[in-house]
N, CA and C atoms of all chains as a GROMACS GRO file, in nm:
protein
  531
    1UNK      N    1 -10.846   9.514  -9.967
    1UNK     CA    2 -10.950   9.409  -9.953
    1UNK      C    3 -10.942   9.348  -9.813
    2UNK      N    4 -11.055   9.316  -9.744
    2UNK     CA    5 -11.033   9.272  -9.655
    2UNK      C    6 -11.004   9.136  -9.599
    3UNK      N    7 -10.933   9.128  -9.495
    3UNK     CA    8 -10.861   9.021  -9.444
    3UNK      C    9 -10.993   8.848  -9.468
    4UNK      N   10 -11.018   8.779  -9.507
    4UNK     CA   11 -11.089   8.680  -9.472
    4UNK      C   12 -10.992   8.487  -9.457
    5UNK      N   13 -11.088   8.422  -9.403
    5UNK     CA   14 -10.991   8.289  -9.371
    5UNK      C   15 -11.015   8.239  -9.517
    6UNK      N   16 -10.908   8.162  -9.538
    6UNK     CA   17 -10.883   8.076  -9.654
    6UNK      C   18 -10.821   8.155  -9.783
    7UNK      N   19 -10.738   8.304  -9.756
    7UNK     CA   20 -10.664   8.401  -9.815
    7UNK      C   21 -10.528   8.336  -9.749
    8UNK      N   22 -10.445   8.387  -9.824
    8UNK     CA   23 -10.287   8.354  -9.768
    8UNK      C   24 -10.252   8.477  -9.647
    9UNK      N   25 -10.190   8.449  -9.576
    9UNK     CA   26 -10.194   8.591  -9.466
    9UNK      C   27 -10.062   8.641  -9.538
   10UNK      N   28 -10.078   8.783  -9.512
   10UNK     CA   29  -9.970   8.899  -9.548
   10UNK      C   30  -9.850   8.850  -9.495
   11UNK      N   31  -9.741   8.843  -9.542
   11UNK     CA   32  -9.629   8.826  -9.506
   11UNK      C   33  -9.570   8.964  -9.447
   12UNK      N   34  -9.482   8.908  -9.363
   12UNK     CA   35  -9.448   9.083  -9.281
   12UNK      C   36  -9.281   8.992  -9.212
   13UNK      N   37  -9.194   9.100  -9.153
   13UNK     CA   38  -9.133   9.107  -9.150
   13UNK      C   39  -9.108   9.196  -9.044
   14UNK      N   40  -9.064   9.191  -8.921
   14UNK     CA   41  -9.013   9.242  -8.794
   14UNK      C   42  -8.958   9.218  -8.665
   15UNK      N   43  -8.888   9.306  -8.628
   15UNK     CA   44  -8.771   9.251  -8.490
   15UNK      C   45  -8.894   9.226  -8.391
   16UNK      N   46  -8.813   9.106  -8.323
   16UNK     CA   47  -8.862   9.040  -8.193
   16UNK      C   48  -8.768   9.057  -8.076
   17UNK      N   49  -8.890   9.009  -7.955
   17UNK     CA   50  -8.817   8.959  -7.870
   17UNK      C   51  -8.822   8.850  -7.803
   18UNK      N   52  -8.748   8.799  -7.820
   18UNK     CA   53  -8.749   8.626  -7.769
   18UNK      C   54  -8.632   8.567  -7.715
   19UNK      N   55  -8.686   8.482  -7.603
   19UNK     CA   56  -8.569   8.440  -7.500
   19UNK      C   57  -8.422   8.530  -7.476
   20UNK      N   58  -8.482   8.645  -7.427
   20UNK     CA   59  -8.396   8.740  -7.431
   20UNK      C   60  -8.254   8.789  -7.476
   21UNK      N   61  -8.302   8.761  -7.624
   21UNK     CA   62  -8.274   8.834  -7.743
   21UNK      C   63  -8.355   8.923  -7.838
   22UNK      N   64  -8.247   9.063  -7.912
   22UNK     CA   65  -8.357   9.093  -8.007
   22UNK      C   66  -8.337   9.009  -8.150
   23UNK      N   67  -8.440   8.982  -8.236
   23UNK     CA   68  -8.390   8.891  -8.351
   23UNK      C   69  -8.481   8.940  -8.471
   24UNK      N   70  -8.481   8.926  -8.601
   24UNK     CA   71  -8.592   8.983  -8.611
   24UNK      C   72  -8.648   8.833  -8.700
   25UNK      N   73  -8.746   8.867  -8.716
   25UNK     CA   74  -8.901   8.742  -8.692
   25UNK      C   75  -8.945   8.777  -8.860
   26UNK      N   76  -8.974   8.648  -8.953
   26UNK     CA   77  -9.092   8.645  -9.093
   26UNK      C   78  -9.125   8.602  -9.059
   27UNK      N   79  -9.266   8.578  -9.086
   27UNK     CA   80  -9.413   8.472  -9.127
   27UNK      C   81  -9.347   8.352  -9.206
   28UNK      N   82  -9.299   8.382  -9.284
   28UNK     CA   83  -9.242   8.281  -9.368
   28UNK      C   84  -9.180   8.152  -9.312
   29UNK      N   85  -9.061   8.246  -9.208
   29UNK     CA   86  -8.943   8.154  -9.117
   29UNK      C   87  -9.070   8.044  -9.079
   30UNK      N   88  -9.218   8.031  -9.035
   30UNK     CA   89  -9.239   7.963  -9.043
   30UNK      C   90  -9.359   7.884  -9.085
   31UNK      N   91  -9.329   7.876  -9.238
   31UNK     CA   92  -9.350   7.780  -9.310
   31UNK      C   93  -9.323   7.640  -9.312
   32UNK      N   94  -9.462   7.568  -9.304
   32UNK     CA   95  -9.470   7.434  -9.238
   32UNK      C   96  -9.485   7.381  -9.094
   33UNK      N   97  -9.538   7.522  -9.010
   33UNK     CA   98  -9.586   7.501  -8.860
   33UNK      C   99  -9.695   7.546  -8.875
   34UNK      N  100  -9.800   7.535  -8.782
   34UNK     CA  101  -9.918   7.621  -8.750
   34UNK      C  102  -9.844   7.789  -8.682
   35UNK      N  103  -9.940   7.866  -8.677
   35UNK     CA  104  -9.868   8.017  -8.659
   35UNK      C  105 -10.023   8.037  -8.572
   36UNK      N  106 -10.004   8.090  -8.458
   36UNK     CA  107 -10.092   8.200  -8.415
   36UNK      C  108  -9.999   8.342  -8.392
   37UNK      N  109 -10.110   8.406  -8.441
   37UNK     CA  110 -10.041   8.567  -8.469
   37UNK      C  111 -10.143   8.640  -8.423
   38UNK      N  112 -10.119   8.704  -8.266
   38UNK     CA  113 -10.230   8.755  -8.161
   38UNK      C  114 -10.185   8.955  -8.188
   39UNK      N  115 -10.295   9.025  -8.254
   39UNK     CA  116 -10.256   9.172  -8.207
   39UNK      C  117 -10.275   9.194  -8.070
   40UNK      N  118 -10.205   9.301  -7.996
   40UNK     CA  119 -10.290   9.327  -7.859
   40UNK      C  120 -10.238   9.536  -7.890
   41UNK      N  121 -10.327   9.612  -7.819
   41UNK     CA  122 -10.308   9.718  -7.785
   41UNK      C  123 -10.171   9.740  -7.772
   42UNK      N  124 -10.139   9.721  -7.665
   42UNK     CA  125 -10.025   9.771  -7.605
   42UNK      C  126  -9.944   9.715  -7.473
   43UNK      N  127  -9.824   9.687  -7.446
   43UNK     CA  128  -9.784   9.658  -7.324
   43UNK      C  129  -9.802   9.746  -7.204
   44UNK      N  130  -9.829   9.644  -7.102
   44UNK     CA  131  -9.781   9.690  -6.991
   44UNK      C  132  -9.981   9.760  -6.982
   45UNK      N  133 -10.060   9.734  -7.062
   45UNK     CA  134 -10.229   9.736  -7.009
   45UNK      C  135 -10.297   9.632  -6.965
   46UNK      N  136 -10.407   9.631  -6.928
   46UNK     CA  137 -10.481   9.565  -6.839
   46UNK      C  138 -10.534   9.430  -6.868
   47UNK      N  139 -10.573   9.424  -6.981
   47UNK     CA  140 -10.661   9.244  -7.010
   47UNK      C  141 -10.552   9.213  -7.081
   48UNK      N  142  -9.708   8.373  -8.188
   48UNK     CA  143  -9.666   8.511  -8.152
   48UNK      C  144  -9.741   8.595  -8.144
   49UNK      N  145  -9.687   8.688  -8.047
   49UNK     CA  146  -9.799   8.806  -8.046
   49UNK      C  147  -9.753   8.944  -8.098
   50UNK      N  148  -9.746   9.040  -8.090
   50UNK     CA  149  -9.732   9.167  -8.181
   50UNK      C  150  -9.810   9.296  -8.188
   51UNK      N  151  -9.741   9.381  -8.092
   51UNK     CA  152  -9.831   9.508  -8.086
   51UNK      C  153  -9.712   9.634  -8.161
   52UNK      N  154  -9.794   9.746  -8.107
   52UNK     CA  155  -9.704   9.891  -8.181
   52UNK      C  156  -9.564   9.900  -8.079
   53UNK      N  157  -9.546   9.853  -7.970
   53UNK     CA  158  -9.468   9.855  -7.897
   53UNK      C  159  -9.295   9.804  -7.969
   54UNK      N  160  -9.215   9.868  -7.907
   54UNK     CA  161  -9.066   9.847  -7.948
   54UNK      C  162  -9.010   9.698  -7.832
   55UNK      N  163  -8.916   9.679  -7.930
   55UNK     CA  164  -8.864   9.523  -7.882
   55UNK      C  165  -8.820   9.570  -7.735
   56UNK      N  166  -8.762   9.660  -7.725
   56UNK     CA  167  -8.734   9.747  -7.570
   56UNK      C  168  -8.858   9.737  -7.419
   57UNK      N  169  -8.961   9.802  -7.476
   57UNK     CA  170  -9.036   9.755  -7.398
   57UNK      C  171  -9.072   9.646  -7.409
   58UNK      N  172  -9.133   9.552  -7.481
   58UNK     CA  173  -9.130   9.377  -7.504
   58UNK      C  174  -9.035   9.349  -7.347
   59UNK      N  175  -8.910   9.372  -7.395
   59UNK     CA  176  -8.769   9.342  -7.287
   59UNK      C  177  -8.826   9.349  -7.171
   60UNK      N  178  -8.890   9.490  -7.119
   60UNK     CA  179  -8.909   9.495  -6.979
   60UNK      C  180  -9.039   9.474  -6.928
   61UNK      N  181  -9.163   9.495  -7.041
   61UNK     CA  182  -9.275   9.393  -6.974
   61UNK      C  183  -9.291   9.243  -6.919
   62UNK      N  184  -9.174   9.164  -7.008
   62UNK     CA  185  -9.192   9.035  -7.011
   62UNK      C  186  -9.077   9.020  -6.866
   63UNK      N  187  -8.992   9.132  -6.856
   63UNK     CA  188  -8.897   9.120  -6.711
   63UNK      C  189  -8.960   9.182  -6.576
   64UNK      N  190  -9.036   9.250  -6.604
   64UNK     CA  191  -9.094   9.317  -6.506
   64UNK      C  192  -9.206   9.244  -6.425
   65UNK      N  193  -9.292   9.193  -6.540
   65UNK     CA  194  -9.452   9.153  -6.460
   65UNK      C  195  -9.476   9.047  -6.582
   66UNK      N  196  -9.448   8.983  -6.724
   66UNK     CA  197  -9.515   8.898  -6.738
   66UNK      C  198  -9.435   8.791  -6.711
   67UNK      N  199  -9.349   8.777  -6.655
   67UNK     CA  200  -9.259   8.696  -6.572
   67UNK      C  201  -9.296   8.645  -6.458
   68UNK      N  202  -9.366   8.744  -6.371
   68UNK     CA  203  -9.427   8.711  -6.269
   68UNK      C  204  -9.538   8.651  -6.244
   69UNK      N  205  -9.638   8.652  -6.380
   69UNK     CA  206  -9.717   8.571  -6.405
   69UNK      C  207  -9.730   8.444  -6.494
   70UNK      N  208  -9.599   8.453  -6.557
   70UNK     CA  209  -9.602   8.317  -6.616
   70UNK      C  210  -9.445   8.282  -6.611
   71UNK      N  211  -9.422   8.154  -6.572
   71UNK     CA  212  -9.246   8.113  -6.496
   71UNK      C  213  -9.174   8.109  -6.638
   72UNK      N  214  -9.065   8.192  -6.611
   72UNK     CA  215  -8.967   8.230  -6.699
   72UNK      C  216  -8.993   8.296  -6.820
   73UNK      N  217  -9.154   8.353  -6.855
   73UNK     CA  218  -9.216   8.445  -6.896
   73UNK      C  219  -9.278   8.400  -7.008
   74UNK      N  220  -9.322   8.457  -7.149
   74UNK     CA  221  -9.436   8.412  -7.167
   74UNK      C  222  -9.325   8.330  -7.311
   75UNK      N  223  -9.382   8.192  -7.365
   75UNK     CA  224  -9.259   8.160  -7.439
   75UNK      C  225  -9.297   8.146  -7.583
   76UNK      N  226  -9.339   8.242  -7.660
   76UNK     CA  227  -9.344   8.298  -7.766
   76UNK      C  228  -9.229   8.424  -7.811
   77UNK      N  229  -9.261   8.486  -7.923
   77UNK     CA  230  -9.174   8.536  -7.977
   77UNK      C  231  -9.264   8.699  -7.936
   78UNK      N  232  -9.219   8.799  -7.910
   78UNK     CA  233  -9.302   8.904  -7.848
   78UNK      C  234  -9.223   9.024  -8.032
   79UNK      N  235  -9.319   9.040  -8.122
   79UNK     CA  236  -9.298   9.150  -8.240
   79UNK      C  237  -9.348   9.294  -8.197
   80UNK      N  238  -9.261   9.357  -8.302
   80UNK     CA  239  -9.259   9.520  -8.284
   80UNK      C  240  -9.354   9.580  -8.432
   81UNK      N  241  -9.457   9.614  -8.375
   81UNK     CA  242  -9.526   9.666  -8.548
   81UNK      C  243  -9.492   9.822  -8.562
   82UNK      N  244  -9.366   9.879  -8.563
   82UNK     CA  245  -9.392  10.018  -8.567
   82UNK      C  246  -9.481  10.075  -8.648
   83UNK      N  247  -9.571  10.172  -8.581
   83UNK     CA  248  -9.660  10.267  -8.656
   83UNK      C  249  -9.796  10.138  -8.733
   84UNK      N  250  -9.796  10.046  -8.658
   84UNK     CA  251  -9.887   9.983  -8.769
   84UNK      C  252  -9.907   9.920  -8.875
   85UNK      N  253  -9.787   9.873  -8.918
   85UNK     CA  254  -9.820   9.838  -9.085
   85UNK      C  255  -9.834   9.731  -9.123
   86UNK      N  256  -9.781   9.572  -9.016
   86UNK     CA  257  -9.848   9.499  -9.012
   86UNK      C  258  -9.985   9.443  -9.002
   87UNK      N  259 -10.036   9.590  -8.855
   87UNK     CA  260 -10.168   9.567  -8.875
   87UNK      C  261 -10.231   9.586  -8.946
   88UNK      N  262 -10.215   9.688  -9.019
   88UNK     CA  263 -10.310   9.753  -9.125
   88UNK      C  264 -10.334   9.624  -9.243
   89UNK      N  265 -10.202   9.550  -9.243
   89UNK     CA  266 -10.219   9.444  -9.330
   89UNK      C  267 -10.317   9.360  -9.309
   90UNK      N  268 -10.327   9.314  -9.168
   90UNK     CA  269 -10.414   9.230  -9.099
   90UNK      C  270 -10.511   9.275  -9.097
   91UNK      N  271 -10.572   9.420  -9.104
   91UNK     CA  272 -10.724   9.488  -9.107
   91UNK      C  273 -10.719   9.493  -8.959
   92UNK      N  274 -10.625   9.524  -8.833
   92UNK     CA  275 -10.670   9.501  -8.714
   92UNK      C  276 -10.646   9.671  -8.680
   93UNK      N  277 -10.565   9.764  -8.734
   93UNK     CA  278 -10.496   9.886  -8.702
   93UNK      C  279 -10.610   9.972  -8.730
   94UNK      N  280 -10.596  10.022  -8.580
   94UNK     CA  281 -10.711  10.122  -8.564
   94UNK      C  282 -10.618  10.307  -8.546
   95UNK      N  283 -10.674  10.364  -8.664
   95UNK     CA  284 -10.625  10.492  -8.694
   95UNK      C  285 -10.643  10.565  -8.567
   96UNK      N  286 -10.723  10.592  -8.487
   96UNK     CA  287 -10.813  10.666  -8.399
   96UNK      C  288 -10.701  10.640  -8.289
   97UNK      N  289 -10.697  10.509  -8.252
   97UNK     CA  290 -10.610  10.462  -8.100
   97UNK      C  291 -10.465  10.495  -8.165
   98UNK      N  292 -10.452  10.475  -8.300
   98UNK     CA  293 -10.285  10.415  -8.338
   98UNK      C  294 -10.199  10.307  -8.294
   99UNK      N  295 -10.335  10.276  -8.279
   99UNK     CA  296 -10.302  10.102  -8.206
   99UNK      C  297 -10.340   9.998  -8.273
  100UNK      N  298 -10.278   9.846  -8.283
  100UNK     CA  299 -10.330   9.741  -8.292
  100UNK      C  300 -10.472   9.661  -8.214
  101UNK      N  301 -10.543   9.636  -8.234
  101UNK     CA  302 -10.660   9.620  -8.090
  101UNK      C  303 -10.626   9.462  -8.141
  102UNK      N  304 -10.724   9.382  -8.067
  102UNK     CA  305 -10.728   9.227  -8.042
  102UNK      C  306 -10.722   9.166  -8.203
  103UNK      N  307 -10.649   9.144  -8.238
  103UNK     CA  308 -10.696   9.031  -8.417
  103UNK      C  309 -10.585   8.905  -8.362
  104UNK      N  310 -10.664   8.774  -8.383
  104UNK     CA  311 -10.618   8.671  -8.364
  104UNK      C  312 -10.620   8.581  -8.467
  105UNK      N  313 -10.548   8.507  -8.526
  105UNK     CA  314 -10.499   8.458  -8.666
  105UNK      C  315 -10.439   8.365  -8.619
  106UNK      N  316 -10.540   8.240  -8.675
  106UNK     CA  317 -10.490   8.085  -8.658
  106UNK      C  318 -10.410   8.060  -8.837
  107UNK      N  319 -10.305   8.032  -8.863
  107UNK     CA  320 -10.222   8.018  -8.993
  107UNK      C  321 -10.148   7.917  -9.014
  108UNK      N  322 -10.246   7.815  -9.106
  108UNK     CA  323 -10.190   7.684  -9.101
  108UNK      C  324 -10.047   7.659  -9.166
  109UNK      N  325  -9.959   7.533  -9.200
  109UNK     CA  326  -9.874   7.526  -9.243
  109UNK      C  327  -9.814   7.574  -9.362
  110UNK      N  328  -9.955   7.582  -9.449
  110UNK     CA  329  -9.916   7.695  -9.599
  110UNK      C  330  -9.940   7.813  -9.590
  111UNK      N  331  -9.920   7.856  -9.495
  111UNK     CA  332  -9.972   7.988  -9.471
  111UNK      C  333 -10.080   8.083  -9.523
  112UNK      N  334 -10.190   7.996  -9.492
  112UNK     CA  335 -10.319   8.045  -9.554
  112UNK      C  336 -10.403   8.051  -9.413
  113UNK      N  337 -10.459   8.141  -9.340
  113UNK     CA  338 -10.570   8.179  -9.248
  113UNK      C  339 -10.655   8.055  -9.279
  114UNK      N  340 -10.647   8.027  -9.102
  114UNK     CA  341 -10.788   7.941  -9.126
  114UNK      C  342 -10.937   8.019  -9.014
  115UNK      N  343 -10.832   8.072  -8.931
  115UNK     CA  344 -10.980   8.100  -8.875
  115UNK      C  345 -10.938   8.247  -8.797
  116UNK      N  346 -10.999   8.374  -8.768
  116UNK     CA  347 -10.963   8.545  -8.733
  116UNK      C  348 -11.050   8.539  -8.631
  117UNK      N  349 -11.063   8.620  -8.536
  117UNK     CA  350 -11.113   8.663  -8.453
  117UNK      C  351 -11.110   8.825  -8.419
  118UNK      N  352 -11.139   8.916  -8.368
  118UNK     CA  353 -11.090   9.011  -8.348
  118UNK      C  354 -11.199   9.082  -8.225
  119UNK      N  355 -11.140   9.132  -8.149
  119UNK     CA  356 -11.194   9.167  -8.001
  119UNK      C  357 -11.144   9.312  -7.988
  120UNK      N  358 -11.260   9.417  -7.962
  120UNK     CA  359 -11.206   9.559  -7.971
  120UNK      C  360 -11.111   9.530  -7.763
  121UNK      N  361 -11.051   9.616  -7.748
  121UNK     CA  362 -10.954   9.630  -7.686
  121UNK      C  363 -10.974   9.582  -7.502
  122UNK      N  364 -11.121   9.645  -7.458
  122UNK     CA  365 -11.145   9.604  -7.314
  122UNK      C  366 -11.168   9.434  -7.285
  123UNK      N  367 -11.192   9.344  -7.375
  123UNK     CA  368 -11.194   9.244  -7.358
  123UNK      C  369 -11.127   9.123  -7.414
  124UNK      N  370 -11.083   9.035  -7.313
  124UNK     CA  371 -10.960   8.943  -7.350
  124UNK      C  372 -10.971   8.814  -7.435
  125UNK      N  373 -10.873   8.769  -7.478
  125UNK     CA  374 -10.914   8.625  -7.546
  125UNK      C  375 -10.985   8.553  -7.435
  126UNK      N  376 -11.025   8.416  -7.520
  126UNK     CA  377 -10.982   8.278  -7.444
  126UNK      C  378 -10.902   8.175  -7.510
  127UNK      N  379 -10.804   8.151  -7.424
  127UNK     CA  380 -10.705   8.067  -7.457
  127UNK      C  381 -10.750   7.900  -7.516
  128UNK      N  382 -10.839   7.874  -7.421
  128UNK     CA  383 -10.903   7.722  -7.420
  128UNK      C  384 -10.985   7.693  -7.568
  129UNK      N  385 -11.073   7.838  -7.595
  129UNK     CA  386 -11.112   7.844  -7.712
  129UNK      C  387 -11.047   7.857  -7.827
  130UNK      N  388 -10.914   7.898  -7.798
  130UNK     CA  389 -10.803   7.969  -7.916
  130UNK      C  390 -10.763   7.769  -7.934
  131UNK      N  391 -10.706   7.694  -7.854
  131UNK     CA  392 -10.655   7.597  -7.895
  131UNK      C  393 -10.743   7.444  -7.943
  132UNK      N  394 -10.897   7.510  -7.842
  132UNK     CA  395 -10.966   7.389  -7.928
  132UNK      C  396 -10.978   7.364  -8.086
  133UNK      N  397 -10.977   7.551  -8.075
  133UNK     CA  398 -11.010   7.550  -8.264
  133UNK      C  399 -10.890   7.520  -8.358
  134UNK      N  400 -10.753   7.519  -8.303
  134UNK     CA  401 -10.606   7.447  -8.375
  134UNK      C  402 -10.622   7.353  -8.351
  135UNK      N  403 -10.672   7.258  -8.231
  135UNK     CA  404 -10.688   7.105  -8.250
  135UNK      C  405 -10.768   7.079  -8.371
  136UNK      N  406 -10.892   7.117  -8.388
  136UNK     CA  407 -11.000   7.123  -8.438
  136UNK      C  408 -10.940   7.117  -8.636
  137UNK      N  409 -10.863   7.241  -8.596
  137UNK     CA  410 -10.824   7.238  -8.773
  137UNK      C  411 -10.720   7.172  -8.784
  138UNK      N  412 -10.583   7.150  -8.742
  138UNK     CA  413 -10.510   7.019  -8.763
  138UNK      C  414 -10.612   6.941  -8.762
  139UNK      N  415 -10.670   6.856  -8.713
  139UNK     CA  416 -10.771   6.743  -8.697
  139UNK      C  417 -10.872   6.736  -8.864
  140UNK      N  418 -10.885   6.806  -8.893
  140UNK     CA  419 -10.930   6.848  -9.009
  140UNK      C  420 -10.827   6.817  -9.122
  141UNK      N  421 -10.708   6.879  -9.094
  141UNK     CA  422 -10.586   6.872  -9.212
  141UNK      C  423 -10.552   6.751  -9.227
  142UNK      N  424 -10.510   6.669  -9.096
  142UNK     CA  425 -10.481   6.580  -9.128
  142UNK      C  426 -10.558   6.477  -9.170
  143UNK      N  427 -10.769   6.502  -9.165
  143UNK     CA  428 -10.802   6.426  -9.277
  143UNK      C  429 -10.824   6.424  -9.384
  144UNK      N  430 -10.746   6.478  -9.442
  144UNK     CA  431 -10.724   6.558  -9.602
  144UNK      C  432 -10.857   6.606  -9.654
  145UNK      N  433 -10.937   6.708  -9.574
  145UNK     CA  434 -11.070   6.776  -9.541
  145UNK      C  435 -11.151   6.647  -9.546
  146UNK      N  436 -11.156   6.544  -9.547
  146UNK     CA  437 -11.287   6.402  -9.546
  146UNK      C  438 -11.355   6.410  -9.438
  147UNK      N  439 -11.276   6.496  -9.347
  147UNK     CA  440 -11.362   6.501  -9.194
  147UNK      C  441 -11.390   6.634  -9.149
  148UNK      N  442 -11.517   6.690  -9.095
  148UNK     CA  443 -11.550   6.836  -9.034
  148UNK      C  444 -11.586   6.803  -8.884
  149UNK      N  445 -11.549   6.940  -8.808
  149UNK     CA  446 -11.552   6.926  -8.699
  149UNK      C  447 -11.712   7.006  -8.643
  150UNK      N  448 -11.802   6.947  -8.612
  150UNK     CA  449 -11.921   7.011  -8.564
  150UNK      C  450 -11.899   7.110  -8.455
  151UNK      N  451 -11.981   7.189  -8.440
  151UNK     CA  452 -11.998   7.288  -8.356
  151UNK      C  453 -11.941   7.216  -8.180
  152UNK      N  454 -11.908   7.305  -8.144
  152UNK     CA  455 -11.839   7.224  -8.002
  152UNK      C  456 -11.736   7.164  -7.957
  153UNK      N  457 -11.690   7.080  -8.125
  153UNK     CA  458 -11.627   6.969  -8.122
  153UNK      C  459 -11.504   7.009  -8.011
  154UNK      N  460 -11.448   6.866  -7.964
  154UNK     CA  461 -11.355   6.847  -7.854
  154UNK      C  462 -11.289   6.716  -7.927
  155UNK      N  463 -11.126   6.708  -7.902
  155UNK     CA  464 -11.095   6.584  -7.922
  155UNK      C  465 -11.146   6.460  -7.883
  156UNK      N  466 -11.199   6.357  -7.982
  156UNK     CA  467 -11.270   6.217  -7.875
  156UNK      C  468 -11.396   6.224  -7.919
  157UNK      N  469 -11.445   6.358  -7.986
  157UNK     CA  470 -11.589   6.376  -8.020
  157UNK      C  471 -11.576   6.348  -8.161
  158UNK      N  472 -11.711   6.318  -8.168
  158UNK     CA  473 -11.809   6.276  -8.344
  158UNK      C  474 -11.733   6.382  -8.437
  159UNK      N  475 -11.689   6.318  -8.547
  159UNK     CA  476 -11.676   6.435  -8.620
  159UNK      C  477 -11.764   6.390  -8.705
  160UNK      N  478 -11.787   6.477  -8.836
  160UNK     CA  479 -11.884   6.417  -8.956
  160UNK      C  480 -11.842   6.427  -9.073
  161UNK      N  481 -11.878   6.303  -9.178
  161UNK     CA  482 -11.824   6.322  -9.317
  161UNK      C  483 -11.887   6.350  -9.378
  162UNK      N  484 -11.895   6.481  -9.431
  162UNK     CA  485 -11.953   6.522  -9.497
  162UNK      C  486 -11.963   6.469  -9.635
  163UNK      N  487 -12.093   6.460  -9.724
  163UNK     CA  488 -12.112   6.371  -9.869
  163UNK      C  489 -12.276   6.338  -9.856
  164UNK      N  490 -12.276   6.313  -9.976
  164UNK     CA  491 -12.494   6.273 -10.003
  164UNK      C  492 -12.573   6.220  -9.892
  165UNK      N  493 -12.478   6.087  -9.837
  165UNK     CA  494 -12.529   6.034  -9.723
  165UNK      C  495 -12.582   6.147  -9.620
  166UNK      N  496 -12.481   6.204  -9.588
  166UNK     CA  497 -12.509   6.282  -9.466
  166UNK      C  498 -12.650   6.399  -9.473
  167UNK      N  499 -12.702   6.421  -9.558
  167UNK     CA  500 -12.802   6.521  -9.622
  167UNK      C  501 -12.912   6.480  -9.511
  168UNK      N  502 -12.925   6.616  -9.399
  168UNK     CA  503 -13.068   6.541  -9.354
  168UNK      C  504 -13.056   6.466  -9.244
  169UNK      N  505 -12.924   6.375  -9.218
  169UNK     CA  506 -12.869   6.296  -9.131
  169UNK      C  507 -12.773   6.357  -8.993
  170UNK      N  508 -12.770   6.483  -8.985
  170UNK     CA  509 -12.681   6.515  -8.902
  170UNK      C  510 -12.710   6.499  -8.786
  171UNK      N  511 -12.851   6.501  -8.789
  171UNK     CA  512 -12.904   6.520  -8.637
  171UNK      C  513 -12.919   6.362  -8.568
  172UNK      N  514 -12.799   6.283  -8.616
  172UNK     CA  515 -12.837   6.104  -8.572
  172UNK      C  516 -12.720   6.134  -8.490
  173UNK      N  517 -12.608   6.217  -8.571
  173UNK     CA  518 -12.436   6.199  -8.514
  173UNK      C  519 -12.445   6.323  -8.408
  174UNK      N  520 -12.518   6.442  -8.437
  174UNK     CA  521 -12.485   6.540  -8.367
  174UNK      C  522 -12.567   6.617  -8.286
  175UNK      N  523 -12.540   6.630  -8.132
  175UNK     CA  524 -12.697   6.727  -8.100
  175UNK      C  525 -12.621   6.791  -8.026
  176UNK      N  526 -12.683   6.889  -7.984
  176UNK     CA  527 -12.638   7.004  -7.877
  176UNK      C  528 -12.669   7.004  -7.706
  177UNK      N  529 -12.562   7.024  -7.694
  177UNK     CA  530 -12.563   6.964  -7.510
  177UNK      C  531 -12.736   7.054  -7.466
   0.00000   0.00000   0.00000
């Protein structure tokens, strides 16, 4: 079904990288902040 | 956060290489690894064809319920200014336990409207378009 606003977003689960560390990252961890969650193509392209 | 098909490895050396150079001490979010897609696919953003993630942007309030998606096929970029008016916009909203909507445009400092019987018909006293 497709994604629409006012659905709960998919919970997911995967390694990051942040402040140079690897760590790995839930949706969950944060529960009770606002979340922007941006796809992009790919690193290291143009826009 | 942001989150493409890319491995935490490269993450490492884009953000050391060049997005460092454009933003001081680099960009300060959390940079995710979607191998093969499967986040996206969750998100509806994973495009089979590229095997890529393309643009899906997901504002996700404190209960983790979507408030507002966007999605931009790949040659063209966000806007940032637009990405945060609309989180002002919906905090601003949350915190009036929905009694208040934000009209088209809205900016902090601007009209918002309460929506209810009164307002039927009435919008155009509080709200017009530049």
């Amino acid at each position: 079904m497709a994604l629409k606003p006012l659905m709960e977003a998919p919970e997911f689960e995967s390694q990051g990288y942040f402040q140079g560390e690897f760590k790995p990252f839930k949706l969950s961890d944060f529960k009770g902040k606002w979340v922007i969650l941006c796809f992009y193509p790919a690193d290291f392209t143009f826009v | 956060m942001a989150i493409s098909c890319d491995t935490v490895f490269t993450h490492k050396v884009w953000q050391e290489e060049e997005l460092s150079k454009m933003v001081p001490g680099g960009v300060p979010f959390p940079m995710l690894s979607d191998p093969g897609g499967k986040i996206g696919q969750a998100y509806g953003v994973y495009d089979e064809r590229l095997g890529l993630n393309i643009r899906g942007r997901f504002i996700i309030d404190p209960d983790g319920v979507i408030q507002a998606m966007e999605i931009l096929a790949p040659p063209v970029g966000r806007n940032v200014e637009e990405l945060i008016r609309q989180v002002k916009a919906f905090k601003y909203v949350r915190e009036s336990k929905g009694t208040e909507a934000c009209p088209a445009g809205w900016e902090p400092g601007k009209a918002t409207l309460k929506p209810g019987p009164h307002l039927v018909g009435k919008v155009w006293e509080i709200w017009k378009p530049k």
